[in-house]
N, C-alpha and C positions, 0 to 999 in steps of 0.2 A: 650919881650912877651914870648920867651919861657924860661925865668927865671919863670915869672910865672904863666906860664902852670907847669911848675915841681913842685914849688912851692905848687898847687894847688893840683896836684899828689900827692904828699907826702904827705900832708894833707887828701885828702877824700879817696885816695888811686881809682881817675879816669884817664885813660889819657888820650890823646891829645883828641883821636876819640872823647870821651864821651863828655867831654870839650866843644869842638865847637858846638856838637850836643845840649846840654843844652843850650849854650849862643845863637845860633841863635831861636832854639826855643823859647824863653822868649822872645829874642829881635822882633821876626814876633810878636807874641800875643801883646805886646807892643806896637807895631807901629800901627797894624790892630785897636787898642782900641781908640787909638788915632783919627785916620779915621774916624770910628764908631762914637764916640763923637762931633768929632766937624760935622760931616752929620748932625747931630740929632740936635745941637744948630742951623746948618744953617736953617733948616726947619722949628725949633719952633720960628725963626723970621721974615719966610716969612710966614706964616700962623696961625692964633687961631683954625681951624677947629678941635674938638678933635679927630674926623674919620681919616682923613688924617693924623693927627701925631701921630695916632696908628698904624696907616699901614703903615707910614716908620717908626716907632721905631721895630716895628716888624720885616718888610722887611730890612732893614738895620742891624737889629740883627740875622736873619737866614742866609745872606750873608757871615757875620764873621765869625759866627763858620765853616761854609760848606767852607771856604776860610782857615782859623786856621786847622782844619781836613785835607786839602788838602796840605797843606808848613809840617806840621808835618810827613804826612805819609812820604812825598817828603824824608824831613830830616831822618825818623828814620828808615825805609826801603828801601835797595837798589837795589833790583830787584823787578821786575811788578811779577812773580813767587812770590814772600812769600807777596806780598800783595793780590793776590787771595788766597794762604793758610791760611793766617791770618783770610781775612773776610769770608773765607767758615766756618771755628772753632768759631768764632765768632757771625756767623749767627745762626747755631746751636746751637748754647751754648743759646743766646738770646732766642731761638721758643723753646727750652726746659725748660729751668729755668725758664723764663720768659715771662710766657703767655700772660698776663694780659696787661701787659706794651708792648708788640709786639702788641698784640690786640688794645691797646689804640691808639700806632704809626699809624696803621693802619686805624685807625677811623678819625687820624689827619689828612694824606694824602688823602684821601677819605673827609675832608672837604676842601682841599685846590685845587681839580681836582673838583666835581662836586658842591660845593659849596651850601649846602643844606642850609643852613645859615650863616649871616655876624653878625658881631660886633655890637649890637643897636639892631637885630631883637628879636622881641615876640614870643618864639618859646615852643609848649609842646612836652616832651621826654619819655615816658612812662608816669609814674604819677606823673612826674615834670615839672612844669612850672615856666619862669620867663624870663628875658630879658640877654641877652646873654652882656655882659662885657668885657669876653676875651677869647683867644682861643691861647692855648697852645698843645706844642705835646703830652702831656699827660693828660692831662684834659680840660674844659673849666669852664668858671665861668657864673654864671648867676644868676640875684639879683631876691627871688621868687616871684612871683604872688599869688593871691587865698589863699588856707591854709584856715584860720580863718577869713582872710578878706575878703567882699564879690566884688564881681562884678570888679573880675582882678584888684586889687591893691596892690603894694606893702607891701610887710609884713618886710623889709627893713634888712632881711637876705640874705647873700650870698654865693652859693652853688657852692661844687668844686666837677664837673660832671667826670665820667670816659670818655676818650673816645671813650671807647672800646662799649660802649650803643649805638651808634651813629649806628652800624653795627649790632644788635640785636634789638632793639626798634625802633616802628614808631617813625616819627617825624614829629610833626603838626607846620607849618611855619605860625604867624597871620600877618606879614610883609610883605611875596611873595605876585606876583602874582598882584591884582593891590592895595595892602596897605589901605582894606576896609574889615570889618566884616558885616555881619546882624547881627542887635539886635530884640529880640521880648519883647516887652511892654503887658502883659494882664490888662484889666480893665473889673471887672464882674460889671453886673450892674442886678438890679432886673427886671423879666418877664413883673411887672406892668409901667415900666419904658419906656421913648420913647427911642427906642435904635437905630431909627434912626436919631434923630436928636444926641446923643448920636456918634453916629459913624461920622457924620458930621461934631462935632465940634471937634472928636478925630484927623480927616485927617487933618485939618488944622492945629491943634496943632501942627502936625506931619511932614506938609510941611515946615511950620513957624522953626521949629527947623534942618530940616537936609535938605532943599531943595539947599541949597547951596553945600553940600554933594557930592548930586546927580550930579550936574553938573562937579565938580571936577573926577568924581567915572569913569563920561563917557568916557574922556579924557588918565585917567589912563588906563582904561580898555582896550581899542586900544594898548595902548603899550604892557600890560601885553598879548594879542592874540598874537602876534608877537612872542612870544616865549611857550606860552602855549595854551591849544585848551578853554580857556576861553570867556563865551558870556552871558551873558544875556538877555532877550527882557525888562523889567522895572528895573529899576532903582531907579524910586523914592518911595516913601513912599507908603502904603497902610493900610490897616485896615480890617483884617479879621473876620467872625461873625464865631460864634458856641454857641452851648446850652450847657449847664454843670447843673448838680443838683442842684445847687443856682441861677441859674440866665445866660444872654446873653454874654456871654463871647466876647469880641473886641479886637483882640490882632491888636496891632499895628507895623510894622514892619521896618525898616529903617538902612541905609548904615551908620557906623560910623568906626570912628579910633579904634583900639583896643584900646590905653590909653589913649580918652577920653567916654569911654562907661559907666562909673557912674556919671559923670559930665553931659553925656547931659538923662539917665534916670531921674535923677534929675530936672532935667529942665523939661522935660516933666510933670514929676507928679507933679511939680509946678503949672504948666499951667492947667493940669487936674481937681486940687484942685477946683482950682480959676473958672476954668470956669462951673465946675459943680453944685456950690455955686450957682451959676445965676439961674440957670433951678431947678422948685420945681417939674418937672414930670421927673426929673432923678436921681435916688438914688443909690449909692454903695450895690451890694447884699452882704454877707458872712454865714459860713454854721449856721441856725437858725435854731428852728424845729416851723411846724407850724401846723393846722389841717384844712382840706380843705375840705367843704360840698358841695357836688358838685349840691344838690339839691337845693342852694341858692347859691352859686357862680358860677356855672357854667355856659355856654352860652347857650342863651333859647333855641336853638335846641338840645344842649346836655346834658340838665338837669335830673337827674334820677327823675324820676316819685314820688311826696310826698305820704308815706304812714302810713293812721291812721287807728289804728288797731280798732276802737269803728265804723268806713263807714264800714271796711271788713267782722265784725259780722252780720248774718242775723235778719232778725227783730223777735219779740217774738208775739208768736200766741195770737188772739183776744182774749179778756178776759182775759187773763192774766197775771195778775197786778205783777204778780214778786215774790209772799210771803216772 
């Protein structure tokens, strides 16, 4: 052996000290990778879930390095003295040169203490939206939403976030809390139209599709107060009136998942179609222009008075005939 350690000396011109310190270094990262590896094969054969084998490929890969960083310094500094000199020059060197990336670091730990959002959530970031994929110490990924396509669906791009935004920008979570949006439906319908029966057959449309929803929403909703000041008194569906320049506006309102909110508007206006096809005293309004005499349309109490301008002239005095 120490034929060739000299050996090796005379060659790279290192010796013994450097020597040993190079071979065990290599030899820890070697063995730790090993570990690591087969962790991760035991895992991906006790379970399919892809959550859980994200969060030990993760967790089992931030152990090794933070375990790899810890045998290295072990080996390549020998007093706890120049390991605090090292990482105070160090530290500084980073918050000088390296804003952005300290920033980002900081953004990462800050997701991993208060946990603003996990892997899978629907989450918007200033004027970014999409579903979050991965979460790394310096960025995360997230595949987008919205853009050019409408009603939150994938545009089937995927976005490599700072994580330095996370500590600047709000962030709207559609996953917290108890894992339910409101969506609002409007359906104008024309003045001349029954808009109550109109609205009648909107609620049921509207139970008919999310009342099962609702009962799930209740459930969740109890858990989610347990950690946040979350309540609401209704739950299920309703059907609001308003008047607009065209006609009786009926917005309908209802509890749904964030990524199935174009799949069940769809259903609805299905349903809407079809059922409004039935009724000839309800018609869809949109902006027309029209001309409205209120002296024949109006209602007999509020009719403006008819006036002919040949009743208004006084009559022509006797005898004469007009010339």
């Amino acid at each position: 052996m120490e034929e060739f350690s000299k050996w090796v000396q005379d060659l790279t011109g290192l010796n013994s000290v450097w020597q040993s310190r190079i071979f065990f270094s290599v030899l820890a990262i070697v063995i730790l990778w090993f570990i690591r590896t087969a962790i991760i094969r035991l895992v991906w054969k006790q379970t399919d879930d892809p959550k859980a084998r994200y969060r030990w490929r993760k967790g089992v890969g931030y152990i090794y390095v933070l375990i790899v960083l810890a045998i290295l310094v072990r080996i390549w500094v020998e007093a706890a003295t120049d390991i605090v000199t090292i990482f105070g020059f160090l530290t500084a060197g980073l918050t000088i040169a390296l804003q952005d990336l300290v920033k980002s670091l900081a953004g990462w730990l800050f997701v991993l203490w208060r946990r603003p959002f996990f892997v899978g959530d629907r989450i918007q970031i200033g004027n970014l939206t999409g579903d979050v994929i991965d979460i790394r110490p310096f960025k995360f990924s997230m595949v987008e939403i919205g853009n050019w396509v409408p009603a939150d669906q994938s545009t089937g791009r995927v976005m490599h976030v700072p994580n330095s935004l996370i500590l600047s920008e709000n962030i709207i979570n559609y996953s917290e809390g108890f894992q339910f949006i409101w969506n609002e439906i409007g359906v104008l319908v024309t003045f001349e139209s029954d808009w109550k029966k109109a609205k009648d057959i909107l609620l049921r449309i509207a139970n008919r599709n999310a009342e099962f929803i609702s009962k799930d929403a209740e459930s969740r909703i109890k858990e989610a107060s347990k950690k946040y000041m979350i309540f609401y008194n209704k739950l299920t569906p309703i059907v609001y009136t308003s008047v607009k320049d065209c006609g009786v506006l009926l917005s309908i309102r209802y509890l749904i998942e964030p990524r199935r909110r174009r799949g069940s508007e769809m259903a609805v206006w299905e349903d809407v179609l079809t059922e409004f096809k039935k009724h000839d005293d309800i018609d869809f309004a949109y902006p027309t222009q029209r001309f409205y005499y209120n002296a024949v349309e109006g209602k007999p109490d509020a009719k403006a008075k008819t006036y002919h301008p040949a009743a208004a002239a006084p009559p022509p005095p006797p005898g004469d005939t007009g010339g």
